[in-house]
N, CA, C and O atoms as a DFTB+ gen file, in Angstrom:
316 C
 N C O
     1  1     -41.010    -218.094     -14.929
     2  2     -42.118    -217.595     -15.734
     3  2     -42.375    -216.121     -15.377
     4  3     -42.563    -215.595     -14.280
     5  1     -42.326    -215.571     -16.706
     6  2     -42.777    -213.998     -16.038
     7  2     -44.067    -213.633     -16.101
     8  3     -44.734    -213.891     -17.103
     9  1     -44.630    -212.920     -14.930
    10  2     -45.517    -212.323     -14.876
    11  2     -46.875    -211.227     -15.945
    12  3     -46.709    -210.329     -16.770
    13  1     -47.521    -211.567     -15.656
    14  2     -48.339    -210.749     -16.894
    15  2     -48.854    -209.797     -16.204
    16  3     -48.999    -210.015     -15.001
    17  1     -49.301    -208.397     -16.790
    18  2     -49.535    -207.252     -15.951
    19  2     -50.806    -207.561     -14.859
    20  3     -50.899    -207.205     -13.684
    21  1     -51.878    -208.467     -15.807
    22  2     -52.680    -208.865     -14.475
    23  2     -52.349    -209.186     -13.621
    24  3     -52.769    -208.647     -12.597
    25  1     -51.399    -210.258     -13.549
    26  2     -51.155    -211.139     -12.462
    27  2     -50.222    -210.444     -11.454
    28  3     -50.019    -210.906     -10.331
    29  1     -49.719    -209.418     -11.870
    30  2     -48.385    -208.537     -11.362
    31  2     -49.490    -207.125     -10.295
    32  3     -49.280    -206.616      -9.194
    33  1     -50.499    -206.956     -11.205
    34  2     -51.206    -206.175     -10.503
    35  2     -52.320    -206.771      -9.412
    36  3     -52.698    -206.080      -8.466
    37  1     -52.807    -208.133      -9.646
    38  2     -53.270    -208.798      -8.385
    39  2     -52.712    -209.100      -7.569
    40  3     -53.198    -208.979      -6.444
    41  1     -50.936    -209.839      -7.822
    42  2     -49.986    -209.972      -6.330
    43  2     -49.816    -208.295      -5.685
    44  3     -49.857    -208.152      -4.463
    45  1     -49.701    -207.549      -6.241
    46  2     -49.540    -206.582      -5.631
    47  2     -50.799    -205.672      -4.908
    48  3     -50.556    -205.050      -3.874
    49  1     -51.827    -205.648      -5.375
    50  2     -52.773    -205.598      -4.315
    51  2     -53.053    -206.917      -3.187
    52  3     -53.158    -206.967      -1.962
    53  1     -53.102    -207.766      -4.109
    54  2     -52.961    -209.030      -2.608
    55  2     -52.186    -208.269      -1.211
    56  3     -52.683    -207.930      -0.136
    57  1     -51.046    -208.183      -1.619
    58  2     -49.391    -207.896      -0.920
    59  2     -50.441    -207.040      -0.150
    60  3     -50.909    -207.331       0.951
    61  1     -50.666    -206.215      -0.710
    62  2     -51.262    -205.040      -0.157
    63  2     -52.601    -204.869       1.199
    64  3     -52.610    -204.276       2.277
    65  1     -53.295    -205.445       0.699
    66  2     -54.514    -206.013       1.084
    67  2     -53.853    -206.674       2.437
    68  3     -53.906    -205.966       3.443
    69  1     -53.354    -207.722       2.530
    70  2     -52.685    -207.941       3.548
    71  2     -52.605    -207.638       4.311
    72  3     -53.411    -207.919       5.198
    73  1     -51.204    -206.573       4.556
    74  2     -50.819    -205.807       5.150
    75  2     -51.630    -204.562       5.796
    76  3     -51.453    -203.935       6.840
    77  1     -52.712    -204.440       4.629
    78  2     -53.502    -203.230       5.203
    79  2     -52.892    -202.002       4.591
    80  3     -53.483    -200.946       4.815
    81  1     -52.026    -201.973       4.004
    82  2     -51.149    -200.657       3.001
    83  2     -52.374    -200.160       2.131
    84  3     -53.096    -200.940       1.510
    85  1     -52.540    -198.791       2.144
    86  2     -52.560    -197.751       1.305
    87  2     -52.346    -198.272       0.076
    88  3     -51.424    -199.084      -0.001
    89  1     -53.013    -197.997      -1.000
    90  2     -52.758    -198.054      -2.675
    91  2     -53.078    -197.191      -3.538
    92  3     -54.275    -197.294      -3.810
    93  1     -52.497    -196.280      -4.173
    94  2     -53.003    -195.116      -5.025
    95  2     -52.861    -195.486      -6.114
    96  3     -51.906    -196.202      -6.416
    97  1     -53.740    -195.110      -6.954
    98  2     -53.626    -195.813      -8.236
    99  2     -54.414    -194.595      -9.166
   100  3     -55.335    -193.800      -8.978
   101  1     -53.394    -194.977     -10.386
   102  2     -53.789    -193.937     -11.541
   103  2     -53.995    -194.101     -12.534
   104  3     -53.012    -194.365     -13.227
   105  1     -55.143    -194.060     -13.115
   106  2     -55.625    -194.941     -14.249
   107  2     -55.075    -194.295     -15.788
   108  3     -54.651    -193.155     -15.977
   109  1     -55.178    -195.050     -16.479
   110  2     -55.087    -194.569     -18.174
   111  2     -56.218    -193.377     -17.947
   112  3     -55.758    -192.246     -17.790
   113  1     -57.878    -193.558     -17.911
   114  2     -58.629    -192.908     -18.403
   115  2     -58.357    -191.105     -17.677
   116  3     -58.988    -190.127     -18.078
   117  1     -57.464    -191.073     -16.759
   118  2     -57.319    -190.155     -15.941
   119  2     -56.369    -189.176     -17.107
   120  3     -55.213    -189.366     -17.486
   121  1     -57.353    -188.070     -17.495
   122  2     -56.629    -187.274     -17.982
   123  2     -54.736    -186.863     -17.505
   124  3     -53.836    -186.569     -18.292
   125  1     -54.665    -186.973     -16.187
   126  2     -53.364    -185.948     -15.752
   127  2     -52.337    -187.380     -15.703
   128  3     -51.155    -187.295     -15.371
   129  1     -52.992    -188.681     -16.084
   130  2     -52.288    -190.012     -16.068
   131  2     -50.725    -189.869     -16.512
   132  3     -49.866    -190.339     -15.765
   133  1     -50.288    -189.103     -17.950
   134  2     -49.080    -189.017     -18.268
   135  2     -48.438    -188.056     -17.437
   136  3     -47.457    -188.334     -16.748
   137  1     -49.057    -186.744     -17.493
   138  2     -47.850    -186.036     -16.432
   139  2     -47.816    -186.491     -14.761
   140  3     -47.141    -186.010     -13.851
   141  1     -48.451    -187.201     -14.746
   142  2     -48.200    -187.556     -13.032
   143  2     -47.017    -188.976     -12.888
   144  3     -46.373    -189.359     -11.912
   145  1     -47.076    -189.448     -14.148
   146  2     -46.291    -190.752     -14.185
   147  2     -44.719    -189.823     -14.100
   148  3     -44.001    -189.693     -13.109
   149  1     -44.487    -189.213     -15.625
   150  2     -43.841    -188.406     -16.030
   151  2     -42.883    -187.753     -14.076
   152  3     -41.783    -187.835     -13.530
   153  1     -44.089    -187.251     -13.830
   154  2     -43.612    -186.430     -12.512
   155  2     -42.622    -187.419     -11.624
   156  3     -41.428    -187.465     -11.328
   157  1     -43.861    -188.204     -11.370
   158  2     -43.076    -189.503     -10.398
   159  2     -41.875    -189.987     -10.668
   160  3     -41.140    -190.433      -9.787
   161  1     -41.521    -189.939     -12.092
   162  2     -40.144    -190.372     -12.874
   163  2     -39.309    -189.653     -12.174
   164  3     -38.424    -190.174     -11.497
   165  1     -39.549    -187.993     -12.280
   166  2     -38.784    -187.489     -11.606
   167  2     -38.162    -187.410     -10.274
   168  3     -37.000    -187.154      -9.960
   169  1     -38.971    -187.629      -9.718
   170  2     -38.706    -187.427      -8.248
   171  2     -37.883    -189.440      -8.385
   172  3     -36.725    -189.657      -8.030
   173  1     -38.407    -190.072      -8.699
   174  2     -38.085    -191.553      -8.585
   175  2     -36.323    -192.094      -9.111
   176  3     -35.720    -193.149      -8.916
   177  1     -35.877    -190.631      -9.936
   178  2     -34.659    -191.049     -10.698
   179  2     -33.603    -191.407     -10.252
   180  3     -32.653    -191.497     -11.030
   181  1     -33.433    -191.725      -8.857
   182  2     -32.529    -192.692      -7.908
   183  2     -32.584    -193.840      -8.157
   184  3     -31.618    -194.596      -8.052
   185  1     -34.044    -194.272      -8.637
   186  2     -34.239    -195.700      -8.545
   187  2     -33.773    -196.484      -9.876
   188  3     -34.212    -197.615     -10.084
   189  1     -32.659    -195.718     -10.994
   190  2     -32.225    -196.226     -11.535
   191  2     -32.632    -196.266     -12.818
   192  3     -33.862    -196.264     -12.867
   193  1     -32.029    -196.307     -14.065
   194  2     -32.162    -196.306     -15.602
   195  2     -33.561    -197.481     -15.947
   196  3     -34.572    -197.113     -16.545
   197  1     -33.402    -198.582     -15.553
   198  2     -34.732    -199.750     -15.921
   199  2     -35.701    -199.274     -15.492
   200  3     -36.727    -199.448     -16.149
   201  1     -35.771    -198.582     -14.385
   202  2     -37.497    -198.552     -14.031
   203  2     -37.768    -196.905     -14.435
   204  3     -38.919    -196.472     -14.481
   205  1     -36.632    -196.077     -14.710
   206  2     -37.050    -194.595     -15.615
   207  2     -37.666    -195.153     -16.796
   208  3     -38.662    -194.672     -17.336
   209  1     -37.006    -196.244     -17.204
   210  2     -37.107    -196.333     -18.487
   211  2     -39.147    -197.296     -18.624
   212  3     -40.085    -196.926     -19.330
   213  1     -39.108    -198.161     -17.923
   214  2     -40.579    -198.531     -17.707
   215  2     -41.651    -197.288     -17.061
   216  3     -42.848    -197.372     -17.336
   217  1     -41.321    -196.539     -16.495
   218  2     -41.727    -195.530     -16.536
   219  2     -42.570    -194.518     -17.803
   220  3     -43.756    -194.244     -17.990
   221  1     -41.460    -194.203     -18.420
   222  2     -41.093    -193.940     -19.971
   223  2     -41.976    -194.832     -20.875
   224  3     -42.550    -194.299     -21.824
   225  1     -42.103    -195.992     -20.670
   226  2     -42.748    -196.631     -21.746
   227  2     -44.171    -196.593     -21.058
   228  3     -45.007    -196.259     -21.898
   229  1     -44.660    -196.793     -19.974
   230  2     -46.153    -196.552     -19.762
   231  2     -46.746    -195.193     -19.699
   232  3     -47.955    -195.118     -19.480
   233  1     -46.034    -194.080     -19.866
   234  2     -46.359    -193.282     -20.386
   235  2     -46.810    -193.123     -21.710
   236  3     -47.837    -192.496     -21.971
   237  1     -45.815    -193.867     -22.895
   238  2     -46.475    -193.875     -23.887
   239  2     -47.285    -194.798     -23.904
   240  3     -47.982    -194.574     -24.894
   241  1     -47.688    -195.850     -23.346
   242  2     -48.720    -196.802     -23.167
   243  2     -50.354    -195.961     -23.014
   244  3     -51.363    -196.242     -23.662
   245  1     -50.238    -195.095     -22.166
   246  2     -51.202    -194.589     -21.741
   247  2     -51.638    -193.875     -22.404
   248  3     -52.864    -193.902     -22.516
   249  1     -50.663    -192.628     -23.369
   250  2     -50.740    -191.742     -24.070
   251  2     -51.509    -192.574     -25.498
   252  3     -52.349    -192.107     -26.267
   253  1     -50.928    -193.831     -25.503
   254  2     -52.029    -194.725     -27.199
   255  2     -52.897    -194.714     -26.566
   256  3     -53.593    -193.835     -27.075
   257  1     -53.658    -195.276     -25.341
   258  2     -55.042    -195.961     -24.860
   259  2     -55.648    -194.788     -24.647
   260  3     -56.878    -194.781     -24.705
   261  1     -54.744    -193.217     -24.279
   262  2     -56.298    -192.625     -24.193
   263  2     -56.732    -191.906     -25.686
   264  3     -57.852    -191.633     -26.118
   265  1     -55.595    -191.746     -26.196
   266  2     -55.587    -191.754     -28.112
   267  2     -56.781    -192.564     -28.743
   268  3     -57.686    -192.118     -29.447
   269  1     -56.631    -193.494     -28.445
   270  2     -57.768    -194.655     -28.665
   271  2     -58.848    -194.611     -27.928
   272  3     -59.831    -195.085     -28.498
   273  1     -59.036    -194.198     -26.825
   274  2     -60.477    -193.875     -25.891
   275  2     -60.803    -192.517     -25.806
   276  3     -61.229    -192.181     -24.701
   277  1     -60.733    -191.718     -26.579
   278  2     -61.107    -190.289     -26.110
   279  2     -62.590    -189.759     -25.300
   280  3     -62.930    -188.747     -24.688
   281  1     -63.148    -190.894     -25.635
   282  2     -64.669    -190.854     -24.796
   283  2     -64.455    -191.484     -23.592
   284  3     -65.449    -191.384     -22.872
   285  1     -63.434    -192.172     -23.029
   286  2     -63.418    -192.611     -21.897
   287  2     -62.481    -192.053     -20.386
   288  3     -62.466    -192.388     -19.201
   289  1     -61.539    -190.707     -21.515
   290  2     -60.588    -189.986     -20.797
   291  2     -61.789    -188.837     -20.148
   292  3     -62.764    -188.290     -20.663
   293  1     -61.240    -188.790     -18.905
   294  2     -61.706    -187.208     -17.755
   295  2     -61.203    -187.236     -16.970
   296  3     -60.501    -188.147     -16.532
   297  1     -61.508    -185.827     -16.396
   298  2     -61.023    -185.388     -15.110
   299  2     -60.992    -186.522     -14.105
   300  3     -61.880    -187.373     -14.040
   301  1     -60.183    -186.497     -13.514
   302  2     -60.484    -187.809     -11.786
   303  2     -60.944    -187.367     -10.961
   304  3     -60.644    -186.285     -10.456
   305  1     -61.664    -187.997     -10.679
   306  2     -62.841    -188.186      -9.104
   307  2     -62.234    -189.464      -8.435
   308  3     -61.113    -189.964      -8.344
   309  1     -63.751    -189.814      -7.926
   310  2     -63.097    -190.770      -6.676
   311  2     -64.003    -192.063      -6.939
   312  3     -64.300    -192.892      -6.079
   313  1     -64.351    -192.083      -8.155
   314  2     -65.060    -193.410      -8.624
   315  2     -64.434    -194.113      -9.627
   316  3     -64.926    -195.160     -10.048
């Protein structure tokens, strides 16, 4: 059974939580959301064509939702 993004994003803070690991996280509403993904692609392009390519697509993911939220996109802070 595959995973749904919730459930993919609660094991992975679980995982996290755990361990006590660090988690940075970058939201849709975060204006700099596409070029920082975008960026990370870059530096990440060892890790192979499938995950450039999921990469690639939550970029445009993000790029519809803040299309669709323009009142909810800003600058990032720490709330």
């Amino acid at each position: 059974m595959t995973e749904t993004p919730t459930e993919r994003n609660r094991r992975i803070f679980q995982e996290a939580n755990a361990n006590g690991e660090p988690v940075f996280v970058i939201r849709a509403k975060d204006r700099h959301a596409p070029a920082a993904i975008l960026a990370y692609g870059v530096i990440a392009s060892d890790s192979g064509d499938e995950f450039c390519d999921a990469l690639d697509d939550l970029v445009l993911e993000v790029e519809r939702w803040q299309a669709a939220h323009p009142d909810l996109v800003k600058t990032p802070d720490l709330r």
